[in-house]
C-alpha positions in Angstrom: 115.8 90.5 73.3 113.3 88.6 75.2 114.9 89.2 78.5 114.4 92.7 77.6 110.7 92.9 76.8 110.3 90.6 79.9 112.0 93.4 82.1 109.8 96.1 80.6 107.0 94.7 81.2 107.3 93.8 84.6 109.4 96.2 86.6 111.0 95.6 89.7 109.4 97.5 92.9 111.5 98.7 95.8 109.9 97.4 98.9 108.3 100.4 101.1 109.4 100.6 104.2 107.4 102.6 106.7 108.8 104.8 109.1 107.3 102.5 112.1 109.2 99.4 110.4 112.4 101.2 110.2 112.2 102.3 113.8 111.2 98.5 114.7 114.0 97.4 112.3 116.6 99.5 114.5 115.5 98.3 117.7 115.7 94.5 116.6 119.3 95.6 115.2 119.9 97.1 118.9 118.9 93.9 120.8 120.4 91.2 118.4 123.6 89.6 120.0 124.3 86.6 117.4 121.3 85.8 115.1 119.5 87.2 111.8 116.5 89.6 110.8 114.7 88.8 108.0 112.3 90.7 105.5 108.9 89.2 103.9 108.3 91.1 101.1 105.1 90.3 99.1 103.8 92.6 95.8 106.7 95.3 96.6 105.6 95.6 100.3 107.1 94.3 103.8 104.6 92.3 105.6 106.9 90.5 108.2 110.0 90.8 109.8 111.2 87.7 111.2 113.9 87.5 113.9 116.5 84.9 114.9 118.6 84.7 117.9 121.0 82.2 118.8 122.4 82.0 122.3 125.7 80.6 122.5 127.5 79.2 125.2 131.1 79.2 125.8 
């Protein structure tokens, strides 16, 4: 029951997602070999994306 009221009252927001940070998004997905992109999302909104890249050698 408490769960319950506690989800009422604060509902979760979908981060927004601009159309500029989705074109940005799918040129880092484009150029990314081995690595990770990540998403800072503060109050329901994307304020960073942070990418990784590894280089590996063989």
């Amino acid at each position: 029951m408490l769960a319950e009221k506690s989800a009422i009252q604060n509902p979760v927001r979908k981060p927004q997602l601009s159309e500029e940070m989705i074109e940005q998004l799918q040129e880092l997905i484009k150029t990314v070999k081995f690595g990770s992109i990540s998403l800072i999302i503060q109050d329901g909104k994307v304020v960073q994306i942070d990418k990784n890249e590894k280089i590996r050698f063989r």
